[in-house]
C-alpha positions in Angstrom: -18.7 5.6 15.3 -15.7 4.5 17.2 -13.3 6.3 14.8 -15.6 9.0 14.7 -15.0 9.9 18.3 -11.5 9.0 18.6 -10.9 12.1 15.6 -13.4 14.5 17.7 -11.0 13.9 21.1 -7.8 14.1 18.9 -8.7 17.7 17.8 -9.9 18.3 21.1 -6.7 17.5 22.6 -4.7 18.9 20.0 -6.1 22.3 20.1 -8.1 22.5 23.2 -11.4 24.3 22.2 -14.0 26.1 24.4 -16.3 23.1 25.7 -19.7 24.5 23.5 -17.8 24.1 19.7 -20.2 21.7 17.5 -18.0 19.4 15.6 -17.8 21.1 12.2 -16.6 24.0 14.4 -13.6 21.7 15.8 -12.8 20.5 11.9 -12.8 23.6 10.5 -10.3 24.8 13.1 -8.0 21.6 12.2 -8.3 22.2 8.8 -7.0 25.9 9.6 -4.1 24.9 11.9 -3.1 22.6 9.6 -3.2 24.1 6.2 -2.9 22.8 2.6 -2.0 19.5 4.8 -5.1 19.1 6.5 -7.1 16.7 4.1 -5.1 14.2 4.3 -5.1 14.4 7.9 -8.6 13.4 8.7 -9.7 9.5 8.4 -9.4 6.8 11.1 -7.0 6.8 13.6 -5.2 3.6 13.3 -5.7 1.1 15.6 -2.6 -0.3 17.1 -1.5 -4.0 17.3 -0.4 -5.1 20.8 3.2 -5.8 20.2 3.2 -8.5 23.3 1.1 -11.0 20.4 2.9 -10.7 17.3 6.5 -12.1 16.9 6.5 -8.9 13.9 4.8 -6.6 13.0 2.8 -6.4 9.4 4.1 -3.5 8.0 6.1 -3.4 4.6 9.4 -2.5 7.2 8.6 -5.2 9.9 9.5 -2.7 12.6 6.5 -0.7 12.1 9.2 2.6 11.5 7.5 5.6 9.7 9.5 6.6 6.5 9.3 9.8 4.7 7.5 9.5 1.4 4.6 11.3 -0.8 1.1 11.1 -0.7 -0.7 11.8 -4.4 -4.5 12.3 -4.3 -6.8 13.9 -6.5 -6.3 17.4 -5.3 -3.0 17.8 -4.3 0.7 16.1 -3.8 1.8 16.1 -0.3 5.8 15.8 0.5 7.6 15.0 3.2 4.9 12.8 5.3 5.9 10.6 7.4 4.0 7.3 6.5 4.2 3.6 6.7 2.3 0.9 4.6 0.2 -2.1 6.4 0.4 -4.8 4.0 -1.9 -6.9 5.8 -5.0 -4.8 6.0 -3.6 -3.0 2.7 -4.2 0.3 4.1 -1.4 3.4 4.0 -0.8 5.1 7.6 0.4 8.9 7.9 1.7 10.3 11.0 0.3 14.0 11.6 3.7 16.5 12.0 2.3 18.1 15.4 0.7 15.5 17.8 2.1 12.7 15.7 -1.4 11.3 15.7 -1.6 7.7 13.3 -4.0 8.4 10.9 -5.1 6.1 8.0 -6.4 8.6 5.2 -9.7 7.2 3.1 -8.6 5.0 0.7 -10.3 6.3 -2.6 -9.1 9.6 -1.7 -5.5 8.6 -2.0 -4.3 7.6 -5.6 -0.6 7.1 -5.2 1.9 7.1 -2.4 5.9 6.5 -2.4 7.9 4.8 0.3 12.1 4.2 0.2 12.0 4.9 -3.9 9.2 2.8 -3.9 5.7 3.7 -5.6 2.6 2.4 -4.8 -0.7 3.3 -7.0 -4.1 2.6 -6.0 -5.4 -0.2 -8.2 -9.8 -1.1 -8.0 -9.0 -0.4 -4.3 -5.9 -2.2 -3.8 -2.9 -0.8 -2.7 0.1 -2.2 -5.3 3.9 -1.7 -5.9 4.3 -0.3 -9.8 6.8 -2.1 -11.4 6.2 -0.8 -15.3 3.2 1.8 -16.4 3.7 1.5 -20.4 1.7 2.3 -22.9 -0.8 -0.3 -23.1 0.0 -2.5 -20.0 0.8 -2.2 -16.2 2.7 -4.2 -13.9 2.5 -4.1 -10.3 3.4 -6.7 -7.6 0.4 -7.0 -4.9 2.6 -7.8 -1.4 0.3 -9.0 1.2 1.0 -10.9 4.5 -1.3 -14.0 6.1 -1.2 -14.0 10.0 0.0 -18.0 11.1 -1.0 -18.3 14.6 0.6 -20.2 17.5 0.5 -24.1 17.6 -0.7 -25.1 21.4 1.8 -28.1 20.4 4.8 -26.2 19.3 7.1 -23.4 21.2 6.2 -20.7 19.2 3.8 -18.6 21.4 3.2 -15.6 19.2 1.3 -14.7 15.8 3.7 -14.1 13.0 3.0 -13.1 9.7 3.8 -14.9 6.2 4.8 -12.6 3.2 3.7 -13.2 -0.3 2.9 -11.4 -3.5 1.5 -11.8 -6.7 1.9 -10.0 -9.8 -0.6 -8.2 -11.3 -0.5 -7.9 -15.5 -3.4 -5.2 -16.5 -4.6 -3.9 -19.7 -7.7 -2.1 -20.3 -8.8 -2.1 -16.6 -8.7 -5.7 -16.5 -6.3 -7.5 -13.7 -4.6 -10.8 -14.5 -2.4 -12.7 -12.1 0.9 -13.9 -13.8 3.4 -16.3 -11.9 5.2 -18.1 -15.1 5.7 -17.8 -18.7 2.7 -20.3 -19.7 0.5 -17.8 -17.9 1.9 -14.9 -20.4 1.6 -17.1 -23.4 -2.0 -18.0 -22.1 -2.7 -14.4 -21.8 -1.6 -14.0 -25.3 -2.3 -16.8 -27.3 -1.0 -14.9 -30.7 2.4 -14.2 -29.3 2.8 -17.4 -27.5 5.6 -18.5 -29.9 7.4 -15.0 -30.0 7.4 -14.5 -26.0 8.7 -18.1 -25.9 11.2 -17.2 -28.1 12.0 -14.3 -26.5 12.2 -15.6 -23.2 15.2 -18.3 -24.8 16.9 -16.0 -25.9 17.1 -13.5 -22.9 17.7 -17.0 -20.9 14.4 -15.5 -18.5 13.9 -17.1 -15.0 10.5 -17.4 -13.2 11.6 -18.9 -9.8 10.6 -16.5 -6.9 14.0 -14.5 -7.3 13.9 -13.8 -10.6 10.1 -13.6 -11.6 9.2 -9.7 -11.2 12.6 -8.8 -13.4 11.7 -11.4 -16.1 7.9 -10.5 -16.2 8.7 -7.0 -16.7 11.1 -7.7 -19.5 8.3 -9.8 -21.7 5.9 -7.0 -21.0 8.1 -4.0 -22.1 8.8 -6.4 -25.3 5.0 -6.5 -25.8 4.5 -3.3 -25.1 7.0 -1.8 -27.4 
């Protein structure tokens, strides 16, 4: 309800109708001011985060800056948008050209977005970096953020936020979570000798640094 009013003042005060226009009236002029565009416009407006709580901000560019990307959905491909990623709620963020209104477009209606050479895909709902789309399998790395709040004890006054990620392995619709080779060899118990030695022989690291790289390389080798 509360997002429903906040979009019914922000066309309101964006186009400044006669007082007696019914709601679908006020859309449809939007959607006419705004064009092929105008889809992807309509959603929530975000709520902001008060800045005076959190040491950072949870965005995938800590500085909450709006980049200019691409927006994929079922209908169309929208360039140029201006757009930022919120990795802790998971939910993408579009800035509307005119009134530079923060929007966050309906999820299932979205299917892929790009940020700084970066693709994201929509995955069961979950926003995820693609790091390999082959033939049979997909990698993506899932980057999320947990909030760690203040200590009473300790100086620190404000939230901050911890990143992590996972990687995601799927095949057939079906997400696994990999984070070393023992998880691959798991995952394919019939290969489990021939990714071992194929990890030897390419001298593969899993530490943090070197996982995403060495994960890919064993799944375009299975892949292939």
């Amino acid at each position: 309800m509360k997002s429903s009013l906040l979009f019914v003042s922000f066309l309101a005060c964006s186009l400044l109708p006669c007082v007696g226009q019914t709601r679908l009236e006020l859309e449809n002029l939007y959607l006419s001011g705004m064009g092929d565009h105008a889809r992807l416009y309509i959603g929530k407006v975000e709520v902001p985060y008060e800045r005076q709580f959190y040491k950072t901000l949870p965005y995938l560019y800590e500085d909450g800056s709006f980049h200019v990307g691409t927006v994929g959905t079922e209908e169309l491909v929208y360039p140029e948008v201006s757009l930022r990623f919120d990795v802790y709620l998971n939910q993408l963020v579009v800035e509307s050209p005119h009134s530079h209104v923060k929007v966050v477009p309906r999820k299932e209606n979205v299917q892929f977005f790009t940020l700084e050479g970066q693709r994201f895909v929509n995955c069961s709902g979950t926003f995820v970096r693609e790091e390999y789309a082959g033939k049979k399998f997909s990698l993506f790395t899932y980057i999320y953020k947990e909030q760690d709040y203040p200590d009473i004890q300790q100086a620190r006054k404000m939230v901050q936020f911890k990143s992590k990620w996972d990687l995601w392995l799927v095949q057939d619709g079906k997400v696994k979570t990999v984070k070393s080779l023992s998880d691959l060899q798991a995952l394919f118990p019939t290969r489990s000798q021939e990714i071992k030695r194929f990890a030897d022989e390419k001298k593969l690291k899993f530490n943090t640094k070197n996982r995403i790289n060495s994960v890919k390389s064993i799944v375009e080798f299975l892949d292939s």
